[in-house]
N, C-alpha and C positions, 0 to 999 in steps of 0.2 A: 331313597328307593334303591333298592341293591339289583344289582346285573340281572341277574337270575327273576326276578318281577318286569322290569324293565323289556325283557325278550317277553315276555308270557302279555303286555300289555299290545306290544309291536303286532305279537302276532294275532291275534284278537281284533288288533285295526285294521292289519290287511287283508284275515275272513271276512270282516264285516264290509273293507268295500272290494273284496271279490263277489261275495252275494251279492251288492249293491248293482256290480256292474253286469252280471248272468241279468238280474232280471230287467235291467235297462235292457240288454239286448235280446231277451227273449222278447219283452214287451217290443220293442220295435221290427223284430221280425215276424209276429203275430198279426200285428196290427191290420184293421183290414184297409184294402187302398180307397183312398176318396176318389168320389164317384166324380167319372169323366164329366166335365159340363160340357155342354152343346157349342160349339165353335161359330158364332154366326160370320166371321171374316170368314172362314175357310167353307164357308156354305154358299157369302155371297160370291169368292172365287169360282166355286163350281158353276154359278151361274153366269159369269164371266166365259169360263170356259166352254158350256153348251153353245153360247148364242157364237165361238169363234167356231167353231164346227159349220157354222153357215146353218142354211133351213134344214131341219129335219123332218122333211116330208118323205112320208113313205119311200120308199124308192131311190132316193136320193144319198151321195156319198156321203151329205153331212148326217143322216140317218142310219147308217151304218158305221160310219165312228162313233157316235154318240153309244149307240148297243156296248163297241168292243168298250169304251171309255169307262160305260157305266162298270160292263161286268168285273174291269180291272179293278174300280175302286171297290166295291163291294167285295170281292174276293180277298182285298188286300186286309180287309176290317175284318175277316174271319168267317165269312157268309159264302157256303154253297150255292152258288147261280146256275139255276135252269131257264132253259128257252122255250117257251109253249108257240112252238113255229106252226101256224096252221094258215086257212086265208078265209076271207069275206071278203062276195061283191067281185072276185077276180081278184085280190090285192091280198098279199102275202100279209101276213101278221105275225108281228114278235112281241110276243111278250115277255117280260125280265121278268123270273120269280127268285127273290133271293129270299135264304132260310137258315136260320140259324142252325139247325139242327135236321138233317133230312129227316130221321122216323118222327117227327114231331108232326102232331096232326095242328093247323094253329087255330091258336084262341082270337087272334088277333093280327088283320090284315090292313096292313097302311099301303095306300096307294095312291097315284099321279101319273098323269100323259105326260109324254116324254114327247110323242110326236110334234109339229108346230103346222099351221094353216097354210097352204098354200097360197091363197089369194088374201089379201087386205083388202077386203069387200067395206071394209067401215074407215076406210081411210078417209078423210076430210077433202084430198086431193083424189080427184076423180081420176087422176093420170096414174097413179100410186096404187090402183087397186087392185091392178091382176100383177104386182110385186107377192113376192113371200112374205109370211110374219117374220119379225126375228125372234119372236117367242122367248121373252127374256120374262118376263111374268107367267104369262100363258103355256106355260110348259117348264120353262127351265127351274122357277122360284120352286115347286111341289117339290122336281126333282132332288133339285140340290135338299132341302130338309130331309128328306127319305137318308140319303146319303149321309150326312152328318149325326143321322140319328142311328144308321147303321155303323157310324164309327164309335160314339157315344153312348150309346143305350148299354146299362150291364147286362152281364153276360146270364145271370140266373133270373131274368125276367119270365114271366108267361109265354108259351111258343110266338112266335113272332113273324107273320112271312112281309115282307115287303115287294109291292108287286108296282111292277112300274110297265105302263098301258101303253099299248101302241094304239094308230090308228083311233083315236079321240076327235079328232079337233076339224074335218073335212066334212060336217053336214053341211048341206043347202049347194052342194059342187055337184054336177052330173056326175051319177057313177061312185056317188060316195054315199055315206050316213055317219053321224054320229058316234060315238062309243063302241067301235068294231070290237077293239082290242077288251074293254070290260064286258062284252057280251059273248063275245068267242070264253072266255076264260070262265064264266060262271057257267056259260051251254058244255064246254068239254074236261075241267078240273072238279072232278066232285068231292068240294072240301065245304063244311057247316061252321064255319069260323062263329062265337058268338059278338063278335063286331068287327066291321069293317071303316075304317075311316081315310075319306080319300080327302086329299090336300090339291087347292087346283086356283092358279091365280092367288097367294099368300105372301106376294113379295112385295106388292103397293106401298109407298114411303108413305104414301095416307093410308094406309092399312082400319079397315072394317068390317068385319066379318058378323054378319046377322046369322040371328039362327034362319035357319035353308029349312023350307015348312015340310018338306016330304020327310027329311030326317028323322029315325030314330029316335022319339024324346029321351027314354032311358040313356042313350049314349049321350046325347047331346048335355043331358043335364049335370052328366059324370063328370065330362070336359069343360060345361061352364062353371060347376063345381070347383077345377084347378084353376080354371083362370081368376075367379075371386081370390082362392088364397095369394096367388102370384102377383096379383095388383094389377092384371091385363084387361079392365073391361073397359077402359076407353076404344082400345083394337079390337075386341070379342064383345058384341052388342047383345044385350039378350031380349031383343027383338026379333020375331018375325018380318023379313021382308022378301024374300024371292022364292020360286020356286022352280027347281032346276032339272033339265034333264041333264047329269052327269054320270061320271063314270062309276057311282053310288047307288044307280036307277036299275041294272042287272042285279043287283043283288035284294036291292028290296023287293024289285018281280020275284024273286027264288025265294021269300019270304026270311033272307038272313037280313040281321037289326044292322042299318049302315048310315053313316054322316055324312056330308060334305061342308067341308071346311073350304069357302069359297069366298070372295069379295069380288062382287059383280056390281060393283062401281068404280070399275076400273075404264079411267079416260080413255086408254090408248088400248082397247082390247079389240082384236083384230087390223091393228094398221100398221104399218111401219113403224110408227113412233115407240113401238113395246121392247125399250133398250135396255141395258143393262142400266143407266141410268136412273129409270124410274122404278126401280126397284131398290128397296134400303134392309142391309147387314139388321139394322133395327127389327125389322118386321119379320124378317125370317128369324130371326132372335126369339121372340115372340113367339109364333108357332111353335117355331119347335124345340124351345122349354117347352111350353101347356103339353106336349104329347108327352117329351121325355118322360114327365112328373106321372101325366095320368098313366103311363105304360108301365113304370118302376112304381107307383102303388097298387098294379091291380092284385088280388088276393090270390095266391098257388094254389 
């Protein structure tokens, strides 16, 4: 091989892996990023961290951190938070509206009481009962899912508002009723979402969730749809068994299609015993993949 061939081969090899290496790095600068998965450790923290806020009953200091808490973390994920500050009954109402996009009108509203019960009326201990809940299931378990799924969920999904309820959780108290905060919000926000799906008591380490008979079957069927592919029907029963006034029940009076994703065989619901303990990373796991999934395939 003479000099003269020998330069004409070299440089021939080192075109071929400069091309080689342009499209390695275009290929990996193109590429698109894998999709955030749903964090259930950093879901059951956040439920950790509600129930150290102490009660969030209306009114109350741990009630008003919990508000600034939430609206930090949601903000910090990329989400615009408004406050729909109005009152029922005498009693001031806040509602968290977080939205990925303000002119976005949403297709799709997920929601949870953030509030907790005042009295432990179902405590087993009669002396125990006009204690607070600590609302580690009963309020915090919704929450924290909402939360994680506004860290998780991409970004070019269908509009998305995440709306987290005040004032839920104090029927049968003098001077209170049920669901303030989801009925102030459906009587004064005029938005036609075509589904609403609220999360409420989702963090049971026995986790059960029947289908809720007032529900929406079209939605219900969508989301038992993911939980087959996912492999979740021992937790997601596709049974009928309750029938629930929740924070789901304003919106199907206003005739929009709504779910409640609820497990109401929960031992420790209304008493003190409702700790962080008897809630499991597992169960909120569970929920909320099935939402991520169904939220990231619904059609543009």
């Amino acid at each position: 091989m003479t000099k003269r061939t020998a330069i004409i081969y070299l440089t021939l090899i080192f075109a071929l892996l400069a091309l080689v290496a342009s499209w390695y790095i275009a290929s990996f600068l193109n590429r698109e990023p894998a999709p955030v998965s749903f964090d259930s450790s950093h879901a059951y923290s956040d439920v950790q961290t509600q129930v150290s806020f102490g009660p969030r009953i209306p009114g109350s200091e741990g009630h008003a951190q919990i508000r600034a808490w939430m609206r930090a973390e949601l903000e910090s994920a990329g989400w615009a938070v408004e406050v729909q500050q109005t009152e029922r009954m005498g009693h001031p109402i806040y509602n968290i509206v977080a939205k990925r996009n303000n002119d976005e009108t949403p297709q799709i509203i997920l929601g949870a009481h953030y509030d907790t019960r005042m009295i432990a009326d179902n405590d087993p201990d009669p002396a125990k009962r006009t204690e607070p809940v600590p609302g580690a299931n009963d309020g915090a378990s919704g929450v924290a899912v909402l939360l994680e799924l506004a860290r998780s969920l991409p970004k070019d999904t269908v509009p998305v508002w995440l709306v987290f309820f005040d004032a839920e959780d104090n029927g049968r108290i003098p001077g209170w009723d049920w669901i303030l905060g989801s009925r102030t919000f459906v009587e004064e926000i005029s938005v036609k979402p075509r589904a609403v799906v609220i999360v409420d008591m989702i963090g049971d380490a026995d986790l059960n969730i029947h289908l809720e008979k007032n529900s929406d079957v079209a939605i219900r069927t969508e989301i038992w749809s993911v939980v087959e592919k996912l492999g979740y029907g021992t937790q997601f029963i596709n049974t009928e068994k309750y029938s629930m006034l929740d924070d789901h029940t304003p919106f199907l009076e206003a005739g929009i299609p709504a779910v409640d994703l609820i497990d109401f065989d929960y031992l420790y619901w209304h008493t003190t015993q409702d700790t962080p303990d008897k809630v499991s990373a597992e169960s909120l796991q569970t929920v909320g993949e099935t939402l991520w999934h169904w939220i990231a395939e619904q059609p543009k």
